[in-house]
C-alpha positions as CSV (number, residue, x, y, z in Angstrom):
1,X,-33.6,18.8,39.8
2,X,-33.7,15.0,38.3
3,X,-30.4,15.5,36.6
4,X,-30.7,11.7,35.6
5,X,-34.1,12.6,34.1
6,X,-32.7,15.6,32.0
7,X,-29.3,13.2,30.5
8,X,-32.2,10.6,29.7
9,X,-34.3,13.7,28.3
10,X,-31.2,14.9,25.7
11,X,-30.1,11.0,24.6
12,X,-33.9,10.7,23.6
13,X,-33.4,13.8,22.0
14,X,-30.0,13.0,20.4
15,X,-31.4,9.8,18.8
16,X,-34.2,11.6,17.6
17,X,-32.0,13.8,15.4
18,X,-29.9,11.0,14.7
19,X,-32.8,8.8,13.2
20,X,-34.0,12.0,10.8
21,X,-30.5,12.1,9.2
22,X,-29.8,10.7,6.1
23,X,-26.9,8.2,7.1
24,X,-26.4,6.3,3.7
25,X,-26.3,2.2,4.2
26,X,-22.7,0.7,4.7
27,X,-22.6,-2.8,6.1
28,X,-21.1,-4.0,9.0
29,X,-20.8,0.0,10.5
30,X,-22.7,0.1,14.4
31,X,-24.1,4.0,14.9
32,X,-24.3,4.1,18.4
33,X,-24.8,7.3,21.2
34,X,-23.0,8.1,23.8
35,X,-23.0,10.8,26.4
36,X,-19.0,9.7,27.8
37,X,-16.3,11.0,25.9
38,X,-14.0,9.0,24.1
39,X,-11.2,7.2,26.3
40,X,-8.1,7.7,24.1
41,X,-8.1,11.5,22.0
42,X,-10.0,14.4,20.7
43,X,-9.6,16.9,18.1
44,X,-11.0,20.1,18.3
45,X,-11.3,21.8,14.7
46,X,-11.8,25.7,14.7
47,X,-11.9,27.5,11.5
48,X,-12.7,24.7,10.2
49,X,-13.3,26.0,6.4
50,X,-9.7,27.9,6.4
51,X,-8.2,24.3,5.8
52,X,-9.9,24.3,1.9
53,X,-8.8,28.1,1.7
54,X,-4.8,26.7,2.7
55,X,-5.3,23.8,0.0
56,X,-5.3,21.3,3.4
57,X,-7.6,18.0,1.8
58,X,-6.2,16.6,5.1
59,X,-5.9,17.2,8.7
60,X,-3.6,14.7,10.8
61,X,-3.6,14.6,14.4
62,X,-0.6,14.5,16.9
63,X,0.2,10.8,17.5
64,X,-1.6,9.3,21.0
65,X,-1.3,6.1,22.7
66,X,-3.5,3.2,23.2
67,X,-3.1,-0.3,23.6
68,X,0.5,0.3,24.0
69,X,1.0,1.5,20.5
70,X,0.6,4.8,18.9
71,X,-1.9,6.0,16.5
72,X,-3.1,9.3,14.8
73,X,-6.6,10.4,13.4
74,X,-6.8,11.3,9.9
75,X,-9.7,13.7,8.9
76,X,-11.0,14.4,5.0
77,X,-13.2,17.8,5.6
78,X,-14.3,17.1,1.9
79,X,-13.8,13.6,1.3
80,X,-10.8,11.3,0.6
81,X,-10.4,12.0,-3.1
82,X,-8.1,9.0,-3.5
83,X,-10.8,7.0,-2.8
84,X,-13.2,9.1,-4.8
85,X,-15.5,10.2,-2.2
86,X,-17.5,12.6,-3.2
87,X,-19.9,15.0,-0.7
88,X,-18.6,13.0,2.5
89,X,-16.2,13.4,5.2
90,X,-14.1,10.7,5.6
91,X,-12.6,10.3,9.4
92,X,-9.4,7.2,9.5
93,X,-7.5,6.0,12.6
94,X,-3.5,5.2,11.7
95,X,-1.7,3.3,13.5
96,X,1.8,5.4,13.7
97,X,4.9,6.0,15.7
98,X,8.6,4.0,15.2
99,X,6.7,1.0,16.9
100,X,4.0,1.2,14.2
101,X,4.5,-3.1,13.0
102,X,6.5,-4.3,9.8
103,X,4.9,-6.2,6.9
104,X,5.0,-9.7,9.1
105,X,3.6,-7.9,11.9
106,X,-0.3,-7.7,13.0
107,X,-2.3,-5.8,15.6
108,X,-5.6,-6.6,16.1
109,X,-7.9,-3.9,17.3
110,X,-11.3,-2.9,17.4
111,X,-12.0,0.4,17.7
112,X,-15.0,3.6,17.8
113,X,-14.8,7.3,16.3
114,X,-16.9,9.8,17.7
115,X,-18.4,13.1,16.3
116,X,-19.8,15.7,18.8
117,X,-22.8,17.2,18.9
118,X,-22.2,20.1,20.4
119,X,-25.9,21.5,20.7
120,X,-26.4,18.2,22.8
121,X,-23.2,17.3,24.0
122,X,-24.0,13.9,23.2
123,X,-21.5,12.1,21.1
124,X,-22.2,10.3,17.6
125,X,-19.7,6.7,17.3
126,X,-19.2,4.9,14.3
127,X,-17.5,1.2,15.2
128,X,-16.9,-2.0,12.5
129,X,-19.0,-5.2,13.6
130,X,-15.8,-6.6,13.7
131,X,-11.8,-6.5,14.9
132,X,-9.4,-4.7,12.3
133,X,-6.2,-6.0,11.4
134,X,-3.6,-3.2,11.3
135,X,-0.2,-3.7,9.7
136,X,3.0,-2.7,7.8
137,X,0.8,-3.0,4.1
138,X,-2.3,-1.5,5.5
139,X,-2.0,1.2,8.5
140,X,-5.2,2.3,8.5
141,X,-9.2,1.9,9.1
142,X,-11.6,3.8,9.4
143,X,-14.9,5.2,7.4
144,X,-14.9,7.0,4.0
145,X,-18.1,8.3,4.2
146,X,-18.3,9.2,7.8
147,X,-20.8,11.6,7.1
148,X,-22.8,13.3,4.6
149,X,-21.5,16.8,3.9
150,X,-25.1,17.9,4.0
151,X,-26.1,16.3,7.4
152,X,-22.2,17.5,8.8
153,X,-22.4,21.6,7.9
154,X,-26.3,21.6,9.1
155,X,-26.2,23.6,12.3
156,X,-29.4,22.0,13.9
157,X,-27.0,18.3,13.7
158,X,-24.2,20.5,16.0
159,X,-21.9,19.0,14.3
160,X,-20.2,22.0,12.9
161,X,-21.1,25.1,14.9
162,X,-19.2,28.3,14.3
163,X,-17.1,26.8,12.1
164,X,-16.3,25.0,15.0
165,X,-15.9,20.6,15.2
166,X,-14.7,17.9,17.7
167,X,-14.0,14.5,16.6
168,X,-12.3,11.3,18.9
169,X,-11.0,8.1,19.1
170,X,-10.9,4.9,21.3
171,X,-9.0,1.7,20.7
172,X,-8.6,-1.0,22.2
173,X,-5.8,-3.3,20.9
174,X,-6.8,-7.5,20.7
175,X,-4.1,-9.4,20.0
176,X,-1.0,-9.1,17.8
177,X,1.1,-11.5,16.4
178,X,3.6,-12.3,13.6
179,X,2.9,-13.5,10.3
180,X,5.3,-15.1,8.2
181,X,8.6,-15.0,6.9
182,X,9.5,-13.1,3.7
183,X,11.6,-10.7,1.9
184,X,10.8,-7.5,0.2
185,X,12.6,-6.2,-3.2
186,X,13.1,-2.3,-3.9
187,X,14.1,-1.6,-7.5
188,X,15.9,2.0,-7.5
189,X,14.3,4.4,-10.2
190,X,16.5,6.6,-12.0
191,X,19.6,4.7,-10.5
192,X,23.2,6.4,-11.0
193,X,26.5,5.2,-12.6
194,X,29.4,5.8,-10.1
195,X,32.7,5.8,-11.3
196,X,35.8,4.5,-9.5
197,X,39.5,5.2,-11.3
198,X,42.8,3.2,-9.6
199,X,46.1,3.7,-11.2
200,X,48.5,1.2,-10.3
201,X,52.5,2.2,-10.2
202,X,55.1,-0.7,-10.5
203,X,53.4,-3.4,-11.4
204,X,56.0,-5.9,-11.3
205,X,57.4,-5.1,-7.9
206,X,53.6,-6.6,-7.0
207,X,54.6,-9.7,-5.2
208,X,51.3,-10.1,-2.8
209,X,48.4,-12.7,-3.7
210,X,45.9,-9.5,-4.0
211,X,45.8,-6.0,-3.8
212,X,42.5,-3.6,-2.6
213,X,41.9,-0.2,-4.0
214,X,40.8,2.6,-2.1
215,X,36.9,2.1,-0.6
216,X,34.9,4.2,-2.7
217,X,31.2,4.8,-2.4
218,X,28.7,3.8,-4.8
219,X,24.7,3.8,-3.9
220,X,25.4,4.4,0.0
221,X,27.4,1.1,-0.3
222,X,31.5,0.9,0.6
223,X,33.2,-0.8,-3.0
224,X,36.8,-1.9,-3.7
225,X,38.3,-3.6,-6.8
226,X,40.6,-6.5,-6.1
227,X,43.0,-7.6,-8.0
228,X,45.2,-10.9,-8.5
229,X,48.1,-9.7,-10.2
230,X,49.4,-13.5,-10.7
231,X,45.8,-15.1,-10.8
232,X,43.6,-15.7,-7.7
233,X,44.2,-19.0,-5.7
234,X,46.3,-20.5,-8.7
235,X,43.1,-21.5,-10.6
236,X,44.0,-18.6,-13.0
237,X,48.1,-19.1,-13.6
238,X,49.5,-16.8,-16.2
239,X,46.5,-14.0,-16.2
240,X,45.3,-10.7,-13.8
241,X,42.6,-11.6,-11.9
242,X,40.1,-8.7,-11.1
243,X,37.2,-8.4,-9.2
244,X,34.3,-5.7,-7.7
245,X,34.1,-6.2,-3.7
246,X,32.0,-4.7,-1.1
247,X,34.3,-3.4,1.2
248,X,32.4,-4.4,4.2
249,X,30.3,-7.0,3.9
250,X,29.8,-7.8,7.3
251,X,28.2,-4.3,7.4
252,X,24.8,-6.1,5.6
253,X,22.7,-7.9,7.1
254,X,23.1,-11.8,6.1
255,X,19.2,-11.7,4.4
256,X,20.3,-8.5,2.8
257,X,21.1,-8.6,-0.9
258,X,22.4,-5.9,-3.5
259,X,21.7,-6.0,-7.2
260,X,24.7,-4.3,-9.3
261,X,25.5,-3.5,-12.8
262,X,29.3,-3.1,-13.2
263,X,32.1,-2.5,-15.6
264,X,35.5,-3.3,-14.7
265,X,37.8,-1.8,-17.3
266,X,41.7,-2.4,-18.2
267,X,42.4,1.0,-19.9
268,X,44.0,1.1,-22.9
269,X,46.5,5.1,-22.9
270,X,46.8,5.6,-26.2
271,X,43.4,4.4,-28.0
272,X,39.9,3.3,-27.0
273,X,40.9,-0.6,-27.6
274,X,40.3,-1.1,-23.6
275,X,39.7,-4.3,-21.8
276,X,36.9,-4.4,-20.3
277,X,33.8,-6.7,-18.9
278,X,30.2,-5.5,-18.1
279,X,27.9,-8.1,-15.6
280,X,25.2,-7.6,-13.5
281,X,25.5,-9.6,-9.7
282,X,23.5,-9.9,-6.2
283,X,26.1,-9.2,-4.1
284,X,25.4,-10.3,-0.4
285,X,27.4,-11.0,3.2
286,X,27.7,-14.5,1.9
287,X,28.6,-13.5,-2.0
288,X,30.8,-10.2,-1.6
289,X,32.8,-10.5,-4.8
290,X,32.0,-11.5,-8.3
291,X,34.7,-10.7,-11.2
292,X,36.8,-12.5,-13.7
293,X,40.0,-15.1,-12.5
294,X,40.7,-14.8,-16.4
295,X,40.7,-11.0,-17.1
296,X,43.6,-10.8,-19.2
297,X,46.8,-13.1,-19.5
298,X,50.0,-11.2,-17.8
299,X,51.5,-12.0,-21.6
300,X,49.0,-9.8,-23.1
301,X,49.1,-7.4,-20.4
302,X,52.9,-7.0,-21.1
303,X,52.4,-6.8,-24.6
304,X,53.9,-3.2,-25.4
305,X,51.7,-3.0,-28.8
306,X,48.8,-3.2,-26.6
307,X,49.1,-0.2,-23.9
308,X,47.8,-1.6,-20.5
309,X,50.7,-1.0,-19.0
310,X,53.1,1.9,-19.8
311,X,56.0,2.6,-17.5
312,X,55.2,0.1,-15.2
313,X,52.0,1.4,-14.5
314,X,48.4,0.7,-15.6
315,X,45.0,2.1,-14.3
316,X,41.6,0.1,-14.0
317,X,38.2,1.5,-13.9
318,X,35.0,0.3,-12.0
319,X,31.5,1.8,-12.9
320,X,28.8,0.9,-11.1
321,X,25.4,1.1,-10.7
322,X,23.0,-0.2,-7.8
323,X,19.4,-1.6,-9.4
324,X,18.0,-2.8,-6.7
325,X,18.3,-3.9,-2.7
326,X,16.3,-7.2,-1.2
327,X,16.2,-7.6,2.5
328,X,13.8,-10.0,5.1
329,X,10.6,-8.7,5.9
330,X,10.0,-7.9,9.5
């Protein structure tokens, strides 16, 4: 038997039925056939129409690895509808895993999806003329209309059989390199107001420079409030300094930054006169503190008609809420 004659035989074949299909036109996509497998993965799809009877407009494969980084097909069995495709199958490869690259990171790869014929056994490769650039803003490349639904559920293709289909991957990974240098900004929706009470006994017996309150914890961050009851560093003779701290700041990263609303409040025990100062502050490693050297004069504060301090004792109140985090792009 010429067994060379007969794989000839079924790639003429093959291409014949390729040819009659109605591929629509995208640019820059190479159709080639192939009777090796691919190198990397394959996905074998039975019951295939059970996925649009569970609601699944998706199918993601287990991660592989190529190239020394891993990656994961993503398969549309009706079309990615966030793209608006429409009476297609739309076939993706993702770059994924914990050593998928940050924002200033890129991989270069080109790479070859395969469908399988299974009437044939000959396999059916999409590939981009060129190299794609995969990184932490854009994970993923591949073909939004892979395929016409029609020409993918005709039996005589072998694409689907028995409910039955097989799709692949290869990749082969170019170059990578990093980018730039940069920072990225998350604003926190719906962010929360934590509140923070100290109550200070014996005020006058405070002889130290400053005194910490207990850490409390406000937007996954450590606080304290600090306070100068004589001033801070003498620039502020004659009034209570007060201030909102991180508690560790070494803790951050020295590119990280935190963007906090905050009320630090003297209160008031016997009426709603408080004092009280409301300021919004990026708080970093280098800039860990932000408050008032002037918060109130100690005369004022000792002022019995006034009610910040009542048998020796006052209390002080911190409210906080976290807006935002910045931090360097990786």
């Amino acid at each position: 038997i010429n067994y060379q004659h007969l794989q000839s035989s079924a790639v003429k074949l093959f291409a014949m039925n390729m040819t009659s299909l109605n591929f629509d036109e995208q640019d820059g996509i190479l159709r080639t056939i192939s009777d090796a497998p691919p190198t990397h993965y394959m996905i074998k799809i039975q019951s295939l129409s059970l996925l649009s009877v569970h609601s699944l407009e998706k199918y993601e494969s287990a991660e592989f690895e190529a190239g020394g980084y891993k990656w994961k097909l993503v398969f549309y069995p009706n079309g990615n509808k966030s793209k608006n495709v429409k009476e297609h199958i739309s076939l993706y490869l993702v770059l994924a895993g914990a050593n998928a690259p940050k924002t200033c990171w890129e991989v270069h790869a080109s790479f070859r999806l395969f469908l399988l014929d299974q009437n044939t056994g000959m396999y059916f490769a999409l590939q981009e003329q060129n190299e794609r650039c995969f990184h932490g803003m854009k994970l993923d490349w591949g073909f939004d209309k892979c395929l016409s639904l029609k020409a993918f559920t005709d039996a005589s293709n072998g694409f689907l059989v028995e409910d039955t289909c097989v799709f692949g991957a290869e990749v082969f990974v170019r170059k990578e390199r990093s980018t730039c240098k940069g920072e990225c900004l998350s604003m926190i929706k719906g962010a929360i107001m934590y509140k923070h009470v100290w109550k200070i006994d014996n005020f006058s017996k405070l002889n130290a420079e400053s005194y910490d309150s207990e850490t409390f914890i406000a937007g996954d961050q450590k606080w304290k409030i600090k306070l100068y009851p004589k001033g801070r560093d003498g620039a502020a003779s004659g009034h209570l300094s007060l201030y909102l701290a991180l508690a560790d700041p070494t803790s951050l990263p020295p590119t990280s930054k935190i963007y906090a609303q905050y009320t630090l409040r003297l209160v008031n025990e016997y009426s709603s006169y408080h004092r009280e100062y409301k300021v919004s502050w990026w708080f970093s490693a280098s800039s860990p503190m932000w408050g008032w050297p002037r918060f109130i004069t100690v005369t004022w504060l000792k002022n019995t008609d006034y009610r910040f301090l009542v048998n020796d004792s006052c209390t002080v109140e911190a409210e906080v809420t976290l807006h935002g985090t910045a931090s360097a792009l990786e």
